[in-house]
NUTORLUM-383223 format. One record per atom (N, C-alpha, C): x, z, y. Coordinates in steps of 0.02 Angstrom, whole numbers, padded with zeros to 5 digits, always signed. Last residue first. Example, Ala and Ser with C-alpha at 12.3 -4.5 7.8 and 13.67 -1.06 7.14 Angstrom:
// residues 2
+00642+00354-00112 +00684+00357-00053 +00645+00394+00002 +00660+00390-00284 +00615+00390-00225 +00660+00390-00165 
// end
This chain:
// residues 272
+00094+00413-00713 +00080+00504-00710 +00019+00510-00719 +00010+00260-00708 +00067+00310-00736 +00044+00387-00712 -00028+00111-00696 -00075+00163-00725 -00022+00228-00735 +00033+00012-00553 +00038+00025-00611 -00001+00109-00625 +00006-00092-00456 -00032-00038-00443 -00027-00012-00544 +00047-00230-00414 +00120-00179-00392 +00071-00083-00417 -00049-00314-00488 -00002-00324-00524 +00072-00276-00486 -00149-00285-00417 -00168-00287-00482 -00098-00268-00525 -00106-00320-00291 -00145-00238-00312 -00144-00217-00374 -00106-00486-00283 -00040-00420-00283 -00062-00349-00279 -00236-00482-00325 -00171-00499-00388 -00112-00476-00364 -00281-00472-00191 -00316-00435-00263 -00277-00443-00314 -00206-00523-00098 -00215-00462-00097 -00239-00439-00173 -00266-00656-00142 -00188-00657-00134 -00175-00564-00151 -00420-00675-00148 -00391-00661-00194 -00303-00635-00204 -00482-00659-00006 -00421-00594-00010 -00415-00602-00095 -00544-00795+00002 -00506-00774+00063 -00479-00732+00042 -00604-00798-00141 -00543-00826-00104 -00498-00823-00062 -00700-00688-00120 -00643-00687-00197 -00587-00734-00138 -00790-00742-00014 -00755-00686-00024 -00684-00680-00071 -00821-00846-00098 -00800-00847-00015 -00758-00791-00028 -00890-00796-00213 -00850-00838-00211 -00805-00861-00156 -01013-00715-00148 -00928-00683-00194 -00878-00741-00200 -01090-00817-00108 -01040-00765-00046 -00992-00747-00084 -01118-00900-00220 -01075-00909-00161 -01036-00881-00127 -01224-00819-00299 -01129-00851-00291 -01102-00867-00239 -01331-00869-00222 -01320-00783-00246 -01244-00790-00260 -01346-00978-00229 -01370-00955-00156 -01339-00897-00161 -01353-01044-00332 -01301-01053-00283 -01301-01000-00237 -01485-00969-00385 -01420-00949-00416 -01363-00971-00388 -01576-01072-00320 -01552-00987-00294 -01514-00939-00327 -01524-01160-00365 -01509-01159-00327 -01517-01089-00297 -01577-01177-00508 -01481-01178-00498 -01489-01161-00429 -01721-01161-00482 -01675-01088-00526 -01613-01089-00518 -01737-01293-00456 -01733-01236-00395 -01710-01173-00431 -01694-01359-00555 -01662-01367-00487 -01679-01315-00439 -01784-01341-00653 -01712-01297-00673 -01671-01314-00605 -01942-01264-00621 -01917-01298-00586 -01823-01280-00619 -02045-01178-00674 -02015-01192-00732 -01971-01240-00714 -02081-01098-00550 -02135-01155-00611 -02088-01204-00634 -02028-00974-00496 -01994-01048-00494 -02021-01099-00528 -02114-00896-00505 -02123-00934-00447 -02084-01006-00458 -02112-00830-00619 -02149-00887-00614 -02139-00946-00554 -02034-00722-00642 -02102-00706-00619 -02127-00772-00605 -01920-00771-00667 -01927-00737-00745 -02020-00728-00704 -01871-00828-00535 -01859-00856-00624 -01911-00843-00658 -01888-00742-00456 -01907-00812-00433 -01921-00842-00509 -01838-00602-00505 -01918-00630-00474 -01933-00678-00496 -01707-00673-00491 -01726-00631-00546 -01806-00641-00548 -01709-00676-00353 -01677-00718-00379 -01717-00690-00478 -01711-00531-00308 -01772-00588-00291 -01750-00637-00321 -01597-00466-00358 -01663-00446-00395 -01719-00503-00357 -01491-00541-00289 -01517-00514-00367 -01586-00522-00386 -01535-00495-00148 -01523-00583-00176 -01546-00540-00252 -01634-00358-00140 -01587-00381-00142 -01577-00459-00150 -01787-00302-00045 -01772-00320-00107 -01704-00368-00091 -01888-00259+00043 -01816-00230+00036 -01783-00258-00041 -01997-00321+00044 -01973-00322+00111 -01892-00298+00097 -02067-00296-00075 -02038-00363-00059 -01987-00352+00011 -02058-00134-00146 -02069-00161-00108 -02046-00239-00089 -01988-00076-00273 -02048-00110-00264 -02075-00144-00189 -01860-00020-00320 -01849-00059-00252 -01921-00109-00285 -01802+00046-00410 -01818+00079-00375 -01834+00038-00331 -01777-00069-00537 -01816-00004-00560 -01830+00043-00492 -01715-00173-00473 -01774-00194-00525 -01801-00110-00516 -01585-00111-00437 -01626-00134-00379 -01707-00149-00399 -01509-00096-00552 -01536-00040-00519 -01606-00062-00486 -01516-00213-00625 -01557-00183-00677 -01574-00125-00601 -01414-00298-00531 -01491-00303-00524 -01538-00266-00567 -01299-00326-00436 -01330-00267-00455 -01403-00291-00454 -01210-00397-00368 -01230-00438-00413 -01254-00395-00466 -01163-00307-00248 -01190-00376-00237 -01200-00411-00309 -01085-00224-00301 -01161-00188-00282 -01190-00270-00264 -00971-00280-00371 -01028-00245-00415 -01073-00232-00391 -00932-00333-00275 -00967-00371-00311 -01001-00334-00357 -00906-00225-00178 -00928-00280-00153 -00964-00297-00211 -00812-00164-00260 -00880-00130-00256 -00903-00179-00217 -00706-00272-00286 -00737-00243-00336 -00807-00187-00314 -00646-00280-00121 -00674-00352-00176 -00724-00326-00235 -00622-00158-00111 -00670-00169-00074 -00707-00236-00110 -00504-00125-00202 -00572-00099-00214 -00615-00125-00151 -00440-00239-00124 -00432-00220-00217 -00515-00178-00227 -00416-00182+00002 -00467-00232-00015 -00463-00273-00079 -00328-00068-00040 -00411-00087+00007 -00449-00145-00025 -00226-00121-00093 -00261-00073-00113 -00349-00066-00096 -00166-00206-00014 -00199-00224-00065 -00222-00214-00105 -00152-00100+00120 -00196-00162+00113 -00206-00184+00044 -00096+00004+00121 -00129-00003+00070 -00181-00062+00069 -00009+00041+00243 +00039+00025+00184 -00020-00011+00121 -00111+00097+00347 -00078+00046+00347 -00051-00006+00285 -00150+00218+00260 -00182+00150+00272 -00148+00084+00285 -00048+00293+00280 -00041+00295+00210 -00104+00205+00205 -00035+00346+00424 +00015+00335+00377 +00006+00297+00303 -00161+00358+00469 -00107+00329+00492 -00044+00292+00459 -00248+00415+00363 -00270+00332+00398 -00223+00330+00440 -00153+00513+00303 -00199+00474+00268 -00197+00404+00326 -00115+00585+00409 -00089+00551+00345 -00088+00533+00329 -00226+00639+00476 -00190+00601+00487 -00140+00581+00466 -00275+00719+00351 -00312+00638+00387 -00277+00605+00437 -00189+00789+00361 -00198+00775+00294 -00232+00688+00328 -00088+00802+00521 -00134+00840+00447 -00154+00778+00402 +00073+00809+00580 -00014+00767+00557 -00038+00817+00524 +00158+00833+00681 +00118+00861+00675 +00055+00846+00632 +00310+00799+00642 +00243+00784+00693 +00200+00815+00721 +00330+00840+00517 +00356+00869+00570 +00318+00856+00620 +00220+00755+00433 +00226+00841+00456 +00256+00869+00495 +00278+00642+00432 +00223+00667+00465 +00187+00720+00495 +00394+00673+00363 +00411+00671+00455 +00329+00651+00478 +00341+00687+00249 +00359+00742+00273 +00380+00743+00354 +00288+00567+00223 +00245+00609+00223 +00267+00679+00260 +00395+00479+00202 +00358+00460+00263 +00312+00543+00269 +00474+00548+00092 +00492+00559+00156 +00438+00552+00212 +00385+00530-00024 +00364+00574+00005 +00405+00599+00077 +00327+00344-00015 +00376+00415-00039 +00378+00485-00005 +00196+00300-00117 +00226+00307-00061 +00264+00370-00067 +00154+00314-00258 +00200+00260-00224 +00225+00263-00179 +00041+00379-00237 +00075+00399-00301 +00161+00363-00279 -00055+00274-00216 -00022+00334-00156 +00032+00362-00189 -00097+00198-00307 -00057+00183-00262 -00016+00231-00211 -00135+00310-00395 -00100+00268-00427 -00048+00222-00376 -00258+00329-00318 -00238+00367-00328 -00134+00353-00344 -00340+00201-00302 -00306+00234-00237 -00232+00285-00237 -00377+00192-00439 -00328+00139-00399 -00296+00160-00318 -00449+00295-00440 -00412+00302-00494 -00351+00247-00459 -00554+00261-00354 -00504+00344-00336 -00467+00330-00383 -00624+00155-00397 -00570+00141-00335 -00526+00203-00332 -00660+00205-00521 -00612+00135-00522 -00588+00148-00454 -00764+00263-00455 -00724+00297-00500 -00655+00254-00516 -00822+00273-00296 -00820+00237-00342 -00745+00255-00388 -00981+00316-00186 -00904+00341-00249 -00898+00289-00313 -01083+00247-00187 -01043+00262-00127 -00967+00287-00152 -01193+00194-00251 -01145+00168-00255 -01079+00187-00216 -01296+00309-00219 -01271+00306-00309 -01190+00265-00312 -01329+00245-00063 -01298+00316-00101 -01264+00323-00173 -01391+00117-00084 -01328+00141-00070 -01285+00199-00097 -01495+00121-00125 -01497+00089-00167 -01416+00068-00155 -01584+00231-00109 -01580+00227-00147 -01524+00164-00191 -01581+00200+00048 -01534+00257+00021 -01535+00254-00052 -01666+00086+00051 -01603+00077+00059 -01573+00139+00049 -01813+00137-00041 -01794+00139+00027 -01716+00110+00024 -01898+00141-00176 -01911+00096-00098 -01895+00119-00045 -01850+00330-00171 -01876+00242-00190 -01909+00206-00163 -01824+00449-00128 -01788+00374-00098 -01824+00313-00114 -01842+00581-00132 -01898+00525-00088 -01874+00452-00077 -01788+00654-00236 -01768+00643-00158 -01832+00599-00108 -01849+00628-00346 -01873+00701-00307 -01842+00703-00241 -01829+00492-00355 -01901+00510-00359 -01904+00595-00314 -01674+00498-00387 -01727+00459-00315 -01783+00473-00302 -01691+00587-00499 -01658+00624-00442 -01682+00568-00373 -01741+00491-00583 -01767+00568-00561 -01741+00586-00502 -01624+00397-00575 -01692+00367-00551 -01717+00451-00543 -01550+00487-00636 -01500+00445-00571 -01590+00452-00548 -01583+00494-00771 -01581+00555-00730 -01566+00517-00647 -01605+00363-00809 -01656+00411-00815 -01644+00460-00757 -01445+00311-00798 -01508+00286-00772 -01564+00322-00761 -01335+00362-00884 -01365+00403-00834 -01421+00352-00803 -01328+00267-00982 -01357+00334-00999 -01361+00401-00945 -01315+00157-00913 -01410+00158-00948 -01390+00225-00957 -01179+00141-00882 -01224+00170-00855 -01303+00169-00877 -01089+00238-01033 -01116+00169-00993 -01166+00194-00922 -00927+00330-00990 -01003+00331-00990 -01050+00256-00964 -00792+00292-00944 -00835+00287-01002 -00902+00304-01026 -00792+00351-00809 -00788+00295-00820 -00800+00284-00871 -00810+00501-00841 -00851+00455-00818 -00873+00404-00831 -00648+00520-00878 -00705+00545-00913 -00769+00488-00904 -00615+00524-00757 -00559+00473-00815 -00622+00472-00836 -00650+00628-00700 -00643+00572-00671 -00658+00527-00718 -00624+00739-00776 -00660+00715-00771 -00693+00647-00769 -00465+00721-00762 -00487+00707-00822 -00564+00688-00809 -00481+00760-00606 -00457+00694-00627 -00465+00688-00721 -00516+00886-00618 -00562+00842-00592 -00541+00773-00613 -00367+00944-00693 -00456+00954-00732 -00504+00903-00691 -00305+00932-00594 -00266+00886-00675 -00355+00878-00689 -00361+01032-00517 -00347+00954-00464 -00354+00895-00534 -00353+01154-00525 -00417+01113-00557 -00391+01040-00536 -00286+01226-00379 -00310+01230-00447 -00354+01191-00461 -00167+01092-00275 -00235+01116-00280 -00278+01147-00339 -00077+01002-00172 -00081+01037-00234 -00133+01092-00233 -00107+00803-00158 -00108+00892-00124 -00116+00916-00203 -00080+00679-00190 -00039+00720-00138 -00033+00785-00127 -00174+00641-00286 -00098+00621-00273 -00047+00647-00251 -00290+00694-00257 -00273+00711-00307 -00197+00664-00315 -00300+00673-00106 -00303+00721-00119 -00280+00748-00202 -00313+00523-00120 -00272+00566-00074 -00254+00633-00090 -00423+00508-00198 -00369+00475-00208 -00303+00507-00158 -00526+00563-00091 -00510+00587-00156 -00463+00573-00176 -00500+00460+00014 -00505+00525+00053 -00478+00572-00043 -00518+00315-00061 -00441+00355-00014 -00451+00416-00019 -00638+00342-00099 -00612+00319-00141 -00554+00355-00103 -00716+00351+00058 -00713+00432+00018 -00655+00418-00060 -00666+00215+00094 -00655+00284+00135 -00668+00329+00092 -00721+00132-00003 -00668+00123+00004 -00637+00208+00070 -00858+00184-00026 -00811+00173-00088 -00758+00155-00055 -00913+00142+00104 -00929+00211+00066 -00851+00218+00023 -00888+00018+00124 -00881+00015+00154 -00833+00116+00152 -00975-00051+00017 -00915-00072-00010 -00862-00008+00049 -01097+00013+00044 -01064+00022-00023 -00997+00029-00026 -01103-00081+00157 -01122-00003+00158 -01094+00050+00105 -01116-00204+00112 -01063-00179+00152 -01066-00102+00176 -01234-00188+00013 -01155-00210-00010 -01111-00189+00065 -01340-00189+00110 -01314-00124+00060 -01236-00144+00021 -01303-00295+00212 -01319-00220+00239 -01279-00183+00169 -01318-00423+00128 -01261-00401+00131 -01248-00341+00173 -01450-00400+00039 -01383-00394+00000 -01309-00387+00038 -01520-00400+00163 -01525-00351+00133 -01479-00334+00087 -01489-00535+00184 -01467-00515+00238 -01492-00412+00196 -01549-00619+00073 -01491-00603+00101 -01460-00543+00151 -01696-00555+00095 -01648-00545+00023 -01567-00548+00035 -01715-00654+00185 -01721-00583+00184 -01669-00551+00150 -01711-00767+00130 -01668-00767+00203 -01661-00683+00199 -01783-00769+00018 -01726-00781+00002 -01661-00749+00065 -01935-00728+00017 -01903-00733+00060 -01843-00727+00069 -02005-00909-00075 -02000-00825-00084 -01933-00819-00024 -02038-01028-00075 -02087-00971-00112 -02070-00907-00116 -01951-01062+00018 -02034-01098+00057 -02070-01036+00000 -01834-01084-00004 -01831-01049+00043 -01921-01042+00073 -01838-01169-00147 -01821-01063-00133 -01856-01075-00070 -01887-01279-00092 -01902-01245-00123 -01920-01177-00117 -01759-01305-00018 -01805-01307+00025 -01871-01261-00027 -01674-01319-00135 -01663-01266-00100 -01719-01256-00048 -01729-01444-00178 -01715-01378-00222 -01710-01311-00182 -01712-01544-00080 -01771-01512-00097 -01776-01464-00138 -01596-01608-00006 -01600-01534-00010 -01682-01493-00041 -01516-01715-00122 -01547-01700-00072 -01556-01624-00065 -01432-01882-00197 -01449-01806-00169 -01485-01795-00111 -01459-01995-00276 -01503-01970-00233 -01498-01882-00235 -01335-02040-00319 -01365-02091-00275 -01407-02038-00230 -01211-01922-00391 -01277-01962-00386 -01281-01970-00323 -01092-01840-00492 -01128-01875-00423 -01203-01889-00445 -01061-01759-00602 -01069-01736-00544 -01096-01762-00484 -01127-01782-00771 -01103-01808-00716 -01113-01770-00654 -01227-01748-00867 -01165-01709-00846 -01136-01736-00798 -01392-01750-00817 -01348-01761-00840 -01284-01709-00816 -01519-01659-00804 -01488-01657-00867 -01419-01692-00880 -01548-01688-00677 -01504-01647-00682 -01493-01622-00766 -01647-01811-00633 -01557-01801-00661 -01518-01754-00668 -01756-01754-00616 -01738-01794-00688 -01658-01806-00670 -01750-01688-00495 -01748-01651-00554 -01738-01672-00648 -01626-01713-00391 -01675-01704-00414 -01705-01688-00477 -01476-01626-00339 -01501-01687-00363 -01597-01673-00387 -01420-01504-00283 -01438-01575-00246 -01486-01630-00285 -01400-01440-00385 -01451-01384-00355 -01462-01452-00302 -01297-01499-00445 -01373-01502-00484 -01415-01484-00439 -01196-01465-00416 -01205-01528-00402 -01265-01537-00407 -01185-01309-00438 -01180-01327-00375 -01201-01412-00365 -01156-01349-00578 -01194-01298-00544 -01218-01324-00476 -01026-01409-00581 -01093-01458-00606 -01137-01393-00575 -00959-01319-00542 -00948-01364-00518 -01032-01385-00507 -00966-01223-00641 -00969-01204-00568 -00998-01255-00508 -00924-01291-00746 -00975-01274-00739 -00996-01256-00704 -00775-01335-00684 -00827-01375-00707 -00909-01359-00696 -00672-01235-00689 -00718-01241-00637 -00774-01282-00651 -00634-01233-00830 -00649-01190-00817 -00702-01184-00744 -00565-01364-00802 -00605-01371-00863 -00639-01290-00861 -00482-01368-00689 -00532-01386-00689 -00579-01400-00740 -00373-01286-00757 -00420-01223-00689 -00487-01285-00702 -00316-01363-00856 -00358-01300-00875 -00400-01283-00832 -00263-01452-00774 -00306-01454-00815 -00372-01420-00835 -00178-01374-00708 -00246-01405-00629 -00295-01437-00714 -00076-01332-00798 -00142-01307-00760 -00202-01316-00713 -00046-01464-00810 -00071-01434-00879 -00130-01369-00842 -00002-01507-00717 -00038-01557-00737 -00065-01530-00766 +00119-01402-00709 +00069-01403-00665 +00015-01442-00689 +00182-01430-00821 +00154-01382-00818 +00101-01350-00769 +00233-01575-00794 +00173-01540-00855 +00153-01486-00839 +00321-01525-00685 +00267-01567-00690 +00209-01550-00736 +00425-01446-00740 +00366-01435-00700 +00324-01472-00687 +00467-01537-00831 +00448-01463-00857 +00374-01461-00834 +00542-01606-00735 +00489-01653-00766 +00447-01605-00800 +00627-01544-00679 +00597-01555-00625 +00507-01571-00688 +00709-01503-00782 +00694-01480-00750 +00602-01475-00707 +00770-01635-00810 +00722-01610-00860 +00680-01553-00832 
// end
């Protein structure tokens, strides 16, 4: 009875996962087919091809756009995971006046939407000189309040023996940190590296309001263009396809370190 449990229960979830992948699915099937068949629901067809995507790549500079989404996303993701530790370190480990008070802050933040710092964020690009430039569109993303809170929470974990025969040693704080305390935090890392990855890679109200120039413009926000500015002339095969074009990488990504992201999720408890 056992055995037969499991059965259903597998049958029941390859159910569910593929009634959930579907639309993903049919997504991706459409951006092949031409344009009178993509009303249907069916996933095949006789006549796929690549003229949807040949499309994108002929009215706008999609190739660009890439290679600009993955500079400032790995710059981001790159920011947020070294200064995320370096803070997260420091409000775990070291004793320090104000340390309880920055971390309420902290806490604090994270409930602020962001439209209600937008105004001031954008002023402060304008009197820096950033707009239309890649500092504008890194910098804002470089601290990330979710990752010092998950760094924090993990370090919290390690015991404080390793820490103290670091000291006999001789370490200091940074060497503590990326000797000692890196190693142990892979699913910590790349917990917050998966999450500022995708938040700066599927960022498009920022990139819309400081980033006039074509030459520096994100997947997002040219994808966004393509639609809502015409180019795509009302084409729904070439709109699925530079919406493949913009999924994808997170989707690559998500897979190769989802294993890491659910064991982060689920050994990285909210306490002290």
């Amino acid at each position: 009875m056992g055995k037969k449990n499991n059965i259903w229960v597998y049958l029941s979830l390859a159910f569910g996962g593929l009634i959930f992948a579907y639309p993903f699915l049919w997504m991706m099937s459409a951006t092949f087919k031409p344009e009178m068949e993509i009303a249907k629901i069916g996933l095949l067809s006789a006549n796929f091809n690549l003229e949807n995507y040949r499309a994108v790549f002929d009215k706008i500079p999609i190739g660009r756009a890439l290679l600009n989404s993955v500079f400032v996303s790995s710059c981001v993701t790159f920011s947020a995971v070294l200064f995320g530790s370096i803070v997260g370190y420091a409000l775990s480990r070291l004793q320090f006046w104000g340390r309880d008070l920055i971390l309420g802050v902290i806490l604090f933040t994270m409930v602020i939407p962001f439209q209600i710092t937008l105004i001031p964020m954008y002023i402060l690009m304008v009197k820096f000189g950033w707009v239309d430039s890649y500092l504008s569109l890194i910098v804002p993303g470089m601290i990330s309040t979710f990752g010092i809170l998950l760094f924090r929470q993990f370090f919290l974990d390690i015991p404080q023996d390793l820490i103290d025969a670091a000291r006999i040693d001789g370490c200091n704080d940074f060497a503590v940190l990326f000797k000692i305390f890196f190693p142990l935090s892979k699913p910590v890392i790349i917990t917050v590296g998966i999450l500022s990855f995708m938040a700066s890679w599927n960022d498009v109200l920022w990139p819309l309001i400081v980033i006039r120039v074509r030459e520096l413009m994100t997947m997002p926000q040219m994808v966004t263009i393509f639609k809502v500015g015409g180019q795509a002339e009302g084409q729904i095969g070439s709109q699925l396809a530079a919406a493949a074009l913009l999924a994808v990488p997170i989707v690559i990504v998500y897979a190769f370190f989802q294993r890491y992201f659910i064991e982060s999720m689920a050994t990285t408890g909210l306490k002290n």
